[in-house]
C-alpha positions in Angstrom: -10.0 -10.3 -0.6 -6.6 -8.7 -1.6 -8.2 -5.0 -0.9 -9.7 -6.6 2.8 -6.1 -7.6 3.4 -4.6 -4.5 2.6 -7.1 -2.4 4.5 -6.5 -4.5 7.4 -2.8 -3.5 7.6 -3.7 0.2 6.7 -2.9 2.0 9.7 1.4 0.1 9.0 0.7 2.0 5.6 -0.4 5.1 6.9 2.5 5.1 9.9 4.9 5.1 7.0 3.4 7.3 5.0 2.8 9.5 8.5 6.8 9.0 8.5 7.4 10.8 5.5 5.4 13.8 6.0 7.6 14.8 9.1 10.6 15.4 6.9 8.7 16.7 3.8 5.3 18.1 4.7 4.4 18.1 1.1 5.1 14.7 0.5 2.3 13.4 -2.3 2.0 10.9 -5.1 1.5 7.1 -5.1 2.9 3.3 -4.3 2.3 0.8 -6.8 2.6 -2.0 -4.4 3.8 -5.3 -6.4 3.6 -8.4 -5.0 3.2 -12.3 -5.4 0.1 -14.1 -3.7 2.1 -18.2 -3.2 0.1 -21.2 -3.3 0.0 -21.3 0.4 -1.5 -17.2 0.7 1.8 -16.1 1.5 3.5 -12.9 -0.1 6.3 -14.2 -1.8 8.1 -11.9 -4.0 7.3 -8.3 -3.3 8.4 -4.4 -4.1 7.2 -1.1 -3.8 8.0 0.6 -7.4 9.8 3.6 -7.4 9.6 6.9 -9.3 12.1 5.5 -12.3 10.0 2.7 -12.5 6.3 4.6 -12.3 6.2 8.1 -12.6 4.2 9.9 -9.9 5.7 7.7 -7.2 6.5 8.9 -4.3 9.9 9.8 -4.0 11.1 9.1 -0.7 12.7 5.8 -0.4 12.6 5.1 2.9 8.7 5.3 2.6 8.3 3.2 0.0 10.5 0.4 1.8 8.5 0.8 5.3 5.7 0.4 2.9 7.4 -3.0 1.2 7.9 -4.2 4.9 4.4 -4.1 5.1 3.5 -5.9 2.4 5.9 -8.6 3.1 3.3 -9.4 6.3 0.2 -9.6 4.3 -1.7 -13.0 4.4 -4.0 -14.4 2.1 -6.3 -17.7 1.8 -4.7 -20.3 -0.5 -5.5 -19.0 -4.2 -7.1 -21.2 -6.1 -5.2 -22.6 -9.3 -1.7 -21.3 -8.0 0.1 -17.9 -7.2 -1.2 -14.9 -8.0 0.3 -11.7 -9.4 -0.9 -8.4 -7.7 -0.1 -4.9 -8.4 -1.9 -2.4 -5.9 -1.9 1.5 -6.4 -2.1 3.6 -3.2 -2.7 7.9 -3.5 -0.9 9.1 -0.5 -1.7 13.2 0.0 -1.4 15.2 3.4 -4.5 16.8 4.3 -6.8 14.3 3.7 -8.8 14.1 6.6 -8.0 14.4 10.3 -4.1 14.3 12.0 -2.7 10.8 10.9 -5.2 10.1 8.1 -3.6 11.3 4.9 -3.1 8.0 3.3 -5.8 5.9 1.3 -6.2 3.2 -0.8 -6.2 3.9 -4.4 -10.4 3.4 -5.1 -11.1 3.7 -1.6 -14.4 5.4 -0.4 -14.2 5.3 3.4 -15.4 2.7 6.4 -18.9 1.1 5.5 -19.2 2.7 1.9 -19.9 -0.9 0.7 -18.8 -2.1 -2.8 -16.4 -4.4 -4.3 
């Protein structure tokens, strides 16, 4: 469910991602996308780690806080048992794919490749 949601919103991703590549075309690395799943689905608490935090991170901060924005408009069914505690890699690289497409989830395999 939490990967559905976050697919849905993609394209937000992407657009910030898409963002970042116009001031640094080389722009590459990952978000680890924290964030707190409350009893009602809701994100609660949320960030977008940065490099000091997790190495590899993309360094542009004003990506990673579109990216945080994002987040912050997820919605989820009502966890079972209480909240829930997510942390959620994204690769970001330019040149994958066609114009506007260089941002996937971490694990992802494309539109209908099935699996969990």
């Amino acid at each position: 469910m939490i990967q559905s949601e976050v697919r849905a919103h993609f394209e937000q991703v992407r657009a910030c991602y898409d963002d970042g590549l116009k001031r640094d075309p080389k722009l590459a690395g990952k978000v680890t996308a924290c964030f707190v799943i409350e009893k009602d689905g809701a994100v609660g608490a949320h960030k977008v780690a940065g490099p000091a935090e997790d190495p590899g991170t993309i360094p542009d901060p004003v990506v990673r806080d579109c990216i945080d924005k994002v987040l912050a408009t997820l919605r989820f069914p009502a966890p079972q048992g209480g909240i829930v505690s997510v942390v959620y890699p994204i690769r970001l690289s330019p040149g994958d794919g066609p114009p506007g497409a260089g941002a996937a989830p971490a694990g992802a395999r494309g539109p209908g490749a099935g699996g969990p």
